[in-house]
C-alpha positions in Angstrom: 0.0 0.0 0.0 1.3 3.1 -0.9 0.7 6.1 1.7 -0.9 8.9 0.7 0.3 12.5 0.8 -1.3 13.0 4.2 0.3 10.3 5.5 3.6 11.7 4.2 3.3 15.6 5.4 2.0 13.9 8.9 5.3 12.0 9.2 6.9 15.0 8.0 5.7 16.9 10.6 6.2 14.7 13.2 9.8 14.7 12.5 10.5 17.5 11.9 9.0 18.5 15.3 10.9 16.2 17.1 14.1 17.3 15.6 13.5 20.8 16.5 12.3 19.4 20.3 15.8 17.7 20.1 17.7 21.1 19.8 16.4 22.8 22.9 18.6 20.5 24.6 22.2 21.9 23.9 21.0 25.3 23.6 19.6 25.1 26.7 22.5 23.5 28.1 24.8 26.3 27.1 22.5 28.9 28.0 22.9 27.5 31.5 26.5 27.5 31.1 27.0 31.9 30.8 24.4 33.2 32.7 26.1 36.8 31.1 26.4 35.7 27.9 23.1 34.7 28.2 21.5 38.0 29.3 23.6 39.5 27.0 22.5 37.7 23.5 18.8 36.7 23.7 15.7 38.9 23.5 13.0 38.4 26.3 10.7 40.1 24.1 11.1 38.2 20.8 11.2 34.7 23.5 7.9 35.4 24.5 6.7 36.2 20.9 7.8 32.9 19.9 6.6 31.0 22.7 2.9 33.0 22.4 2.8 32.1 18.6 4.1 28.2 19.1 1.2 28.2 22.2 -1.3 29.2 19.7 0.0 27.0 17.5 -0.6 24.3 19.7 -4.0 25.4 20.9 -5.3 25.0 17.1 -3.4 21.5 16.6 -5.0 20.0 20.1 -8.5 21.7 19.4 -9.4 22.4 15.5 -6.9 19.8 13.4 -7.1 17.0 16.3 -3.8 15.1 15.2 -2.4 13.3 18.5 1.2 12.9 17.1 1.4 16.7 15.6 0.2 17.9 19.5 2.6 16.0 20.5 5.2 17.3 18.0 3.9 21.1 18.8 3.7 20.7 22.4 7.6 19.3 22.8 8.1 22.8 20.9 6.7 24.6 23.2 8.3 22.6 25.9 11.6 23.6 24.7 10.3 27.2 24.2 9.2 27.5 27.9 12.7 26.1 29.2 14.3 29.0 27.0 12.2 31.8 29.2 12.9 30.1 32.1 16.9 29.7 31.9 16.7 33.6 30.2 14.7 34.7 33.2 16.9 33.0 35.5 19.9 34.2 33.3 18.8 38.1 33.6 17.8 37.8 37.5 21.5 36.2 38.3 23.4 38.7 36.5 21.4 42.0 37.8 20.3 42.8 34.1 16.8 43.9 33.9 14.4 41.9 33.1 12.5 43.8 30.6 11.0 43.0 27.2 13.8 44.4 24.6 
């Protein structure tokens, strides 16, 4: 049986998801590393942004398209997203920077 082409983007998707999910994990490890550098180089404001859009993302993949594996894909995203602000946050608060939205 050959799959058809909704099988193919699903499993497209999917992967693609999980590799991005995948490299949260060394950025987030050397974003823990340099608490300055990590004040220093990332944007709170454009972190939320992203996070906000991926959450809305995720809202419309759980509730309108209804795909298990793509919520699943989405929501590791956002995972990943939410660990970013977190370690950022953290980042800012440890190294007396402000912890503002620019």
């Amino acid at each position: 049986m050959i799959p058809s082409l909704t099988d193919l983007l699903s499993a497209s998707y999917l992967a693609a998801g999980l590799a991005v999910a995948a490299v949260y994990v060394p950025r987030v490890r050397c974003m823990l590393a340099d608490d300055q550098a990590t004040a220093r180089s990332h944007s709170l404001g454009a972190e939320v942004l992203w996070t906000l859009c991926r959450l809305i993302t995720l809202a419309y993949v759980a509730a309108v398209a209804q795909e298990p594996l793509i919520t699943l894909s989405v929501g590791l995203d956002v995972t990943g997203r939410v660990a970013m602000l977190f370690v950022l946050v953290r980042a800012r608060t440890r190294c007396g920077v402000a912890v503002r939205f620019a």
